[in-house]
N, C-alpha and C positions, 0 to 999 in steps of 0.2 A: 417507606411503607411497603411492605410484602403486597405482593401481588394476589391476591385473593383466587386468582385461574393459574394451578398450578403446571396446566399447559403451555402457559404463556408465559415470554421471559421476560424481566424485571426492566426495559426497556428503558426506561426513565433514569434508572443508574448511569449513564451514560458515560461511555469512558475516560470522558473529561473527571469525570465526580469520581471515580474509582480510584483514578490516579490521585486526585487528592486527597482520598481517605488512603494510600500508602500502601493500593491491594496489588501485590507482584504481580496477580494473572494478568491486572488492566497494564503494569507497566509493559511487562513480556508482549502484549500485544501493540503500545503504542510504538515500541521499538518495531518489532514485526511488521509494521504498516507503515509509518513515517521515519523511521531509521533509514531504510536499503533506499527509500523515496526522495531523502532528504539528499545523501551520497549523490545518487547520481542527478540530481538539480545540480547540485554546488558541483561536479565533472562537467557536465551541460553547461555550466559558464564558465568554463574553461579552467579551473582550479587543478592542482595535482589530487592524486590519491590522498598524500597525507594532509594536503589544506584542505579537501572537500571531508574527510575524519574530523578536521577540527572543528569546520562547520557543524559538523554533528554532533558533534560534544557541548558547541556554544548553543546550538537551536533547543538543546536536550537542557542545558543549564537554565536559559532564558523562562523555558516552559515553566519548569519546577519553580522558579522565582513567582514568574505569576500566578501560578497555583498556590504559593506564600501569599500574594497580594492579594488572593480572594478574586483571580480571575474568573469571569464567566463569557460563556456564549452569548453574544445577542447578535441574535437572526436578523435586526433591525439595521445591523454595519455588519454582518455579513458570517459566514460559516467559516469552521475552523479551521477548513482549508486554508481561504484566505490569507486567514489571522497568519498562517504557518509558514506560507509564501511569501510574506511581508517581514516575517522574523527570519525567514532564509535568507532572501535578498539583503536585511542589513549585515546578519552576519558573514556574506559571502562579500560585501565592500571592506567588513572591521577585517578579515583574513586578509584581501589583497593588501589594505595596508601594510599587516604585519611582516606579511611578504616580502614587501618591497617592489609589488609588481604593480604594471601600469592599469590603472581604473579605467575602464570606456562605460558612457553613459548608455551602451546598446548593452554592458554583460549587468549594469543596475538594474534598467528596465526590462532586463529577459523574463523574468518570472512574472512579470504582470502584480504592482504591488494593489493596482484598481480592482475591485472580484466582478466590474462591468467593462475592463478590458479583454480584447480576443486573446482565447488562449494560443498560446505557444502551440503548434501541432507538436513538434516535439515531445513539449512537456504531457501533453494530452496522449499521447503514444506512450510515454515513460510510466503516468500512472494507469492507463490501462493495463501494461505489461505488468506491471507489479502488484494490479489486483489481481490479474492473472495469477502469477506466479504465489500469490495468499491462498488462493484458492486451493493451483494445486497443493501445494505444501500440505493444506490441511486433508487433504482428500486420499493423500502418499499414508496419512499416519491414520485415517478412519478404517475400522476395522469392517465397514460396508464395503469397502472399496477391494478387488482382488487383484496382488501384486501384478498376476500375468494382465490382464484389462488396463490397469494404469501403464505399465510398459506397450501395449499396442496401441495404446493412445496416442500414448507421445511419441513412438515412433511413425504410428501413420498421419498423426494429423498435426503433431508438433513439428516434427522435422519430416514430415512430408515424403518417407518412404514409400515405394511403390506398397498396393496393398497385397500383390500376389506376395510377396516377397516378405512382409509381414506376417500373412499368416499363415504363409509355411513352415519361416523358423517357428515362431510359439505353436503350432499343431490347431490351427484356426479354421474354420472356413470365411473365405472372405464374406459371406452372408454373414457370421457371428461377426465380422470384424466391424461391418458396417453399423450393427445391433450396437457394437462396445461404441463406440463411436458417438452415435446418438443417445444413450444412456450417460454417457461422461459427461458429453455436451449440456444435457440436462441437471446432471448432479454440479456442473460448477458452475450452471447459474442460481440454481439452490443454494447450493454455498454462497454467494454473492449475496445471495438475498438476504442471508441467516450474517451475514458479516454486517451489512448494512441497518441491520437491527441492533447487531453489539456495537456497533461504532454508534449508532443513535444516530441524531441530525446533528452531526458534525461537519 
């Protein structure tokens, strides 16, 4: 059903349901979010580059099948996270077999398959970094955002260059730099929030 407030975005579609009506933008994004997320889980217990790829081809197979099967969400056994971490974790054991390499019951239980087990700090570091890294991504290609400001960003607050030294090279004054700074800081938790609406209660 269209959303009647044409302000407001269509929420309820939620990117589980997108991907199973077969809509590229929703796939492009599920990759975008749990692809690069899923990779480095399956490095995080210890896999090569190419078996943690494969993990991600099996995690990426598995979904699509249950989207076949008329999977849904229920918030009552827990959000898709979960669901995702549980379909990582088996296929990051079905790889080690394939491998030939030794299984330890500390690389099954790493991802926490319980959604009321402590997480991983790790793993809690990995997906912060990587909503990070959504964020900026999106923020590199928003025609709001000015290439010189996203470059002082990330040199001064990403990789932590001094700030005289930043906004000399770009022709700054360190008062605008501290301004870009708090403005970015601001637009990517806006983005966060605007993602957190397209991903729905997932």
């Amino acid at each position: 059903m269209a959303n009647s407030d044409a302000g407001v975005p269509e929420t309820r579609l939620t990117l589980i349901e997108r991907c199973r009506e077969g809509k590229d933008d929703a796939w492009r994004t599920f990759f975008e979010v749990y692809g690069n997320l899923t990779f480095r889980y399956a490095r995080h217990a210890g896999l090569s580059d190419a078996d943690a790829e494969e993990v991600v081809a099996a995690v990426v197979r598995n979904f699509m099948q249950s989207l076949r099967s008329g999977f849904k969400v229920d918030h009552g056994i827990g959000r898709f996270r979960h669901y995702l971490k549980t379909v990582i974790n088996h296929a990051i054991v079905a790889q080690r077999k394939r491998a030939a390499g030794p299984i330890r019951a500390r690389d099954i239980d790493k991802l926490g398959e319980d959604p009321a087990a402590p997480v991983d700090p790790e793993i809690r570091r990995m997906e912060q970094e990587e909503r990070l890294r959504l964020c900026l991504d999106r923020l590199r290609s928003s025609r709001g955002v000015r290439p010189r400001d996203m470059l002082a960003f990330e040199r001064y607050v990403l990789n932590r260059e001094p700030a005289e030294r930043v906004a000399r090279d770009l022709g700054l004054s360190t008062a605008r730099l501290y301004s870009i700074r708090s403005e970015m800081i601001q637009r990517i938790r806006e983005t966060n929030a605007k993602l957190n609406v397209e991903l729905g209660e997932v």
